[in-house]
C-alpha positions in Angstrom: 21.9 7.2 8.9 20.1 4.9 11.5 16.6 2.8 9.4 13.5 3.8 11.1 12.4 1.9 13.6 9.2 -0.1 12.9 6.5 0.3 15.1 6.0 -2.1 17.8 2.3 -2.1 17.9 2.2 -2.6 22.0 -1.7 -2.3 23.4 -2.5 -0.9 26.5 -6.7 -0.9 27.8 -6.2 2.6 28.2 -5.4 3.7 25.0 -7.2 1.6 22.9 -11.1 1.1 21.2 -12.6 -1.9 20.1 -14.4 -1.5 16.8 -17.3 -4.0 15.8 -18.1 -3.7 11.9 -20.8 -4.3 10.7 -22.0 -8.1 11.7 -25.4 -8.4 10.7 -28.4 -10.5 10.3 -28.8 -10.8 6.5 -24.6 -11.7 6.3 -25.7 -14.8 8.6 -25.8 -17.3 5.3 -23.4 -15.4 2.4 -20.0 -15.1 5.0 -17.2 -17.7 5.3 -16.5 -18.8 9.0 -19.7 -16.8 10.0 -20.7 -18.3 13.1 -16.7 -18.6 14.0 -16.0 -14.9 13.2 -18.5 -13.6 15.3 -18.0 -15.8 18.4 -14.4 -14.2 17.9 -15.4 -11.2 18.0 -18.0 -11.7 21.2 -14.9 -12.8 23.0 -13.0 -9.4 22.3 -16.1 -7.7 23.3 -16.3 -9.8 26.6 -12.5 -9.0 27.2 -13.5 -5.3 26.3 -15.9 -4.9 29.2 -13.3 -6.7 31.3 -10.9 -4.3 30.7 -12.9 -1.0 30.3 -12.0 -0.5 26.8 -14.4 1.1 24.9 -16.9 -0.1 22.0 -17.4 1.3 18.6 -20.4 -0.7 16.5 -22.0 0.3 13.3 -24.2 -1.6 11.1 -24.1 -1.4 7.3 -27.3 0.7 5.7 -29.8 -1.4 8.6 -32.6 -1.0 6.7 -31.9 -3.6 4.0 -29.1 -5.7 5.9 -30.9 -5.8 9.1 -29.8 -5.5 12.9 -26.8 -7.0 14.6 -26.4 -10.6 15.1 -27.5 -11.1 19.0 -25.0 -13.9 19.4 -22.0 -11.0 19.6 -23.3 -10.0 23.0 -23.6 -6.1 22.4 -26.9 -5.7 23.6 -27.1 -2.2 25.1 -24.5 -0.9 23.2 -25.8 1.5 20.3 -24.8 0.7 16.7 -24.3 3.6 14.6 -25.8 3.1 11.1 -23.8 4.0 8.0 -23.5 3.5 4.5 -20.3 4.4 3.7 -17.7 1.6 3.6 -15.7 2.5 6.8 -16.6 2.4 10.4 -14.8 6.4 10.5 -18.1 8.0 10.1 -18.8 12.1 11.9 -20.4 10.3 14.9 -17.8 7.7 15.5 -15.1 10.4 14.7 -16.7 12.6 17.2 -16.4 9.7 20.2 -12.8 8.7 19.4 -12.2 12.7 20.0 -13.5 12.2 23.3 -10.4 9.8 24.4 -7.7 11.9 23.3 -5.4 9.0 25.0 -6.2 7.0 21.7 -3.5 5.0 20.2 -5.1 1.8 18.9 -7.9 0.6 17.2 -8.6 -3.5 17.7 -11.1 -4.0 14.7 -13.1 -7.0 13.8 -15.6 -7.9 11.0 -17.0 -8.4 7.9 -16.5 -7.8 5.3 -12.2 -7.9 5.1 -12.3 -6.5 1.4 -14.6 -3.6 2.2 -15.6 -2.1 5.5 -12.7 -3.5 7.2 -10.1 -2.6 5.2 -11.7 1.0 4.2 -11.9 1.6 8.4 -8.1 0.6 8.6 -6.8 2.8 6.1 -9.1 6.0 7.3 -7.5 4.9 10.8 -4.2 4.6 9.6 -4.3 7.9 8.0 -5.2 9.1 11.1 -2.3 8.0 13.2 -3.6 5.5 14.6 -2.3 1.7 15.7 -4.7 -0.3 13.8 -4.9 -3.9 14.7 -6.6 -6.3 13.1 -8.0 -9.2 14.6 -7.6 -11.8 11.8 -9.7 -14.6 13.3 -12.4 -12.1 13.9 -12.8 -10.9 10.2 -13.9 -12.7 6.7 -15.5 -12.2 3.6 -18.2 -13.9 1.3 -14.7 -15.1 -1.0 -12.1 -16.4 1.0 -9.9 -14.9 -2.0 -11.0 -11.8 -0.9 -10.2 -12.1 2.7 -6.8 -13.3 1.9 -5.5 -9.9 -0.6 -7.6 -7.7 1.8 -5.4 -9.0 4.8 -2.6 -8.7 3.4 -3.1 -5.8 1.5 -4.3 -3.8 4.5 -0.9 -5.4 6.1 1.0 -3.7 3.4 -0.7 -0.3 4.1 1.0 -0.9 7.9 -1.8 -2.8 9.7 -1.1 -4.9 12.4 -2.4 -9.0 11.5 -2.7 -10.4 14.9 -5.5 -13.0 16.5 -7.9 -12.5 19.0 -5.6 -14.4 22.3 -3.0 -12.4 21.3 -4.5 -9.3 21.5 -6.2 -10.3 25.0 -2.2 -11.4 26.8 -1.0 -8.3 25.4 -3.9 -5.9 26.5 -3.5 -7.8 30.3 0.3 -7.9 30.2 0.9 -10.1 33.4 -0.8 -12.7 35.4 -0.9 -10.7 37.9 -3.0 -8.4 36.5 -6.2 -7.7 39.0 -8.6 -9.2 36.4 -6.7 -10.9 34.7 -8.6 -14.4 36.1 -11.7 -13.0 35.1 -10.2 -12.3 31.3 -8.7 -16.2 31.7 -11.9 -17.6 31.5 -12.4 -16.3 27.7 -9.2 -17.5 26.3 -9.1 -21.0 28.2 -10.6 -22.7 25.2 -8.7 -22.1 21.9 -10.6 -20.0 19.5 -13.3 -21.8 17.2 -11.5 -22.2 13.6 -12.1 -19.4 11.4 -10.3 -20.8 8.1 -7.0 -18.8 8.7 -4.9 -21.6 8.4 -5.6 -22.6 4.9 -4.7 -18.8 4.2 -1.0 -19.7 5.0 -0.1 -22.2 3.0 2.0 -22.5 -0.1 2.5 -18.8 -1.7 0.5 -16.8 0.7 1.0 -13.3 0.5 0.8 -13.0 3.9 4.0 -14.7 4.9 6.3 -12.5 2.6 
């Protein structure tokens, strides 16, 4: 009997959501890579708009942890407030129903350990394409980041980085936008501290 085959993880604009977790105001000074993670992340919201993809953001119990960071750009776009761990919460559930041509979830972050991997597995157990967007997501301990990463890649989540989400989602350079998406991935992403996760015995090269 044939092995199953694995799942390519192929993205298409049409059928996919970017979700923003939780990238507040009083994580500013505690998160490793801060500033890098969520200039990331700005990027895949830029290449969101581009693109017409749409735009899940919550914010993590905003009365104590304050509003999202304005750097990230999503002005305009409504956050939805929660206090549960994962981004799957009635109200986002309820506007991921309204695209029933859904097949992937591009998710960036904080923190990896928590609300980002709790969102992945709710997604997962959805049937859904989850892709992470590994230079977009950290933790306060970079120990942390590194099991949640690699334990969310266990559960079937897809470890990618932010410019290779973008080609894939554009798929040709003769795309009709794709010079306006260009522009975003033209300088190389700011460092977020991944590569010091892949040396020696990482977990997430085996």
């Amino acid at each position: 009997m044939a092995a199953a085959r694995p799942a390519l993880g192929r993205v298409l604009p049409g059928s996919s959501i970017l979700f923003l977790c939780d990238m507040q105001e009083k994580f500013r000074g505690v998160i490793s890579f801060f500033p890098q993670i969520v200039a990331v992340s700005a990027r895949m919201l830029q290449v969101a708009r581009v693109l017409d993809i749409p735009v899940m953001l919550t914010e993590q119990y905003p009365e104590g942890l304050g509003p999202t960071v304005p750097e990230l750009g999503a002005q305009g776009i409504r956050a939805v407030p929660k206090t549960t761990f994962s981004m799957v919460v009635p109200e986002v559930e309820q506007l991921m129903k309204a695209k029933p041509s859904l097949k992937s979830v591009l998710l960036c972050g904080i923190e990896a350990q928590a609300c980002v991997m709790s969102t992945a597995l709710d997604l997962l157990e959805r049937g859904l394409d989850v892709h992470v967007v590994a230079d977009a997501c950290s933790s306060r301990s970079q120990v942390d980041r590194l099991l949640a990463l690699s334990r969310m890649r266990q559960s079937g989540v897809f470890l990618t980085t932010s410019e290779c989400l973008i080609l894939q989602l554009v798929g040709d350079s003769a795309h009709p936008r794709f010079k306006e998406v260009q522009r975003f991935i033209r300088e190389p992403a700011p460092d977020s501290g991944l590569l010091g996760l892949f040396q020696g015995q990482s977990p997430l090269l085996s």
